[in-house]
N, C-alpha and C positions, 0 to 999 in steps of 0.2 A: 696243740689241738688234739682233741680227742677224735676216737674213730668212728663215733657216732655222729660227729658234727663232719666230718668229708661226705660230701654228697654222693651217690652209691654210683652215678654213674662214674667217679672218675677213684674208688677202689681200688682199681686194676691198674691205676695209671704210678700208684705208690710205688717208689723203689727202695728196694735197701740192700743197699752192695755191704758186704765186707768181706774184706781182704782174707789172704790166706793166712796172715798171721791169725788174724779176728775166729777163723774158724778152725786152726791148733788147738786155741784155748777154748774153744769149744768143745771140743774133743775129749783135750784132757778134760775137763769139767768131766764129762758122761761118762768117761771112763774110768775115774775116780770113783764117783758114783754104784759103779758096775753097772752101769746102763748100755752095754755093748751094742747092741741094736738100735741106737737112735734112729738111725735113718727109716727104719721101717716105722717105726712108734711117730714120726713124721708125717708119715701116710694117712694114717686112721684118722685124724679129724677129718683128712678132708671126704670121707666115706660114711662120714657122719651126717643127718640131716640136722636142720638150726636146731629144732628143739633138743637130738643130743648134743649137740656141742651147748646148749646152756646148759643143759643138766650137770654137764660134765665139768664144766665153770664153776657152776654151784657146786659141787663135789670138792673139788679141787681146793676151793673158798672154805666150805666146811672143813677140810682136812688139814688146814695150814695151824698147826701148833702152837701159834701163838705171832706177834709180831713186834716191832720194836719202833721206837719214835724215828723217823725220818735222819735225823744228827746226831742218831748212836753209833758208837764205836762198834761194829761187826765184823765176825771171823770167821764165817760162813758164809757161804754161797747155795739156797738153795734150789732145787730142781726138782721141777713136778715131771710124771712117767705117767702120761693119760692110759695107757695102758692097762697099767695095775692101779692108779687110783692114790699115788703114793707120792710124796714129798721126798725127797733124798736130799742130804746137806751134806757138803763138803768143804773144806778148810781152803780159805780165801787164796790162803798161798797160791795151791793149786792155779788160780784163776791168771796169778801175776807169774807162775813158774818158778818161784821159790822155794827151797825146798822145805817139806815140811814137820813143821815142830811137834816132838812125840811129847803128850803130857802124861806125867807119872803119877798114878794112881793110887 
């Protein structure tokens, strides 16, 4: 279901719990990234009114580098930073806690 088909009165009734593992790799993620401040960067959509938060969608949309069929093999992970407006990718590993593989240049 998409979030445009949940009727608006019951939005607020959504949950989404994850664990404290779920939000380690969180972590690590942004902090691979060098996104050290998520939590704040968290804050700003919601000081945002609708029409920025679509602009900012749109932005975000505009700014995605490209993208890959649904059932391709991928080694990245990537993370938009509303903030700055920017895309960050990060080596999958990261995501699973494995360490990660240097490729030689």
């Amino acid at each position: 279901m998409q979030t445009e088909e949940i009727p608006e009165a019951r939005r607020d009734a959504i949950d989404l719990e994850i664990d404290q593992h779920g939000i380690a790799k969180y972590e690590r993620l942004r902090e691979h990234a060098g996104l050290f401040a998520h939590a704040d960067s968290h804050c700003l959509p919601e000081t945002w009114t609708e029409q920025q938060r679509h602009h900012a969608v749109a932005l975000a949309i505009q700014r995605m580098p490209g993208v890959v069929p649904v059932e391709a093999q991928i080694n990245q992970v990537a993370l938009y930073d509303p903030e700055a407006a920017q895309w960050h990718f990060v080596p999958i590993e990261v995501f699973f806690g494995e360490p990660v593989r240097k490729v030689n240049a």
